[in-house]
Steps between C-alpha positions, in 0.01 A plus 500: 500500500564714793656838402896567608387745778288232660770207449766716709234625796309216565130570594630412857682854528168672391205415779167737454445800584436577904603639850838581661626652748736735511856413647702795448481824313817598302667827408455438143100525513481124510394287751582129668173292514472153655414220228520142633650572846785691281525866421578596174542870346179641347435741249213726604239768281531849556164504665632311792611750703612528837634184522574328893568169624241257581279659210297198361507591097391398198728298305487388090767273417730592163743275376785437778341761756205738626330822455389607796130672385378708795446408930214331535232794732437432877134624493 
């Protein structure tokens, strides 16, 4: 029997954990990241600092949004 959390967000709304890139960044210390051709607000750690557009992050799914981990390095 699936538990209640799981019967309200269907597995659908939770992909696994990947890249994104980053669509906006927003006063409040979060940031817009594009998912699907869509961008949707992103929670990020504090050890992703310096946040800028067109970032390419690391993204882990929680139930009904992301956590944006850290910016994936250019070197």
């Amino acid at each position: 029997m699936p538990s209640l959390v799981d019967a309200i967000m269907p597995l659908a709304s939770n992909p696994g954990p990947g890249s994104a890139v980053v669509a906006a960044v927003n006063g409040d210390g979060t940031v817009d990241i594009v998912v699907g051709g869509a961008n949707v607000p992103a929670s990020c750690l504090e050890g992703y600092t310096d946040r800028a557009v067109d970032d390419v992050v690391f993204v882990v799914p929680v139930r009904g949004g992301y956590v944006v981990v850290n910016r994936f390095t250019t070197t």
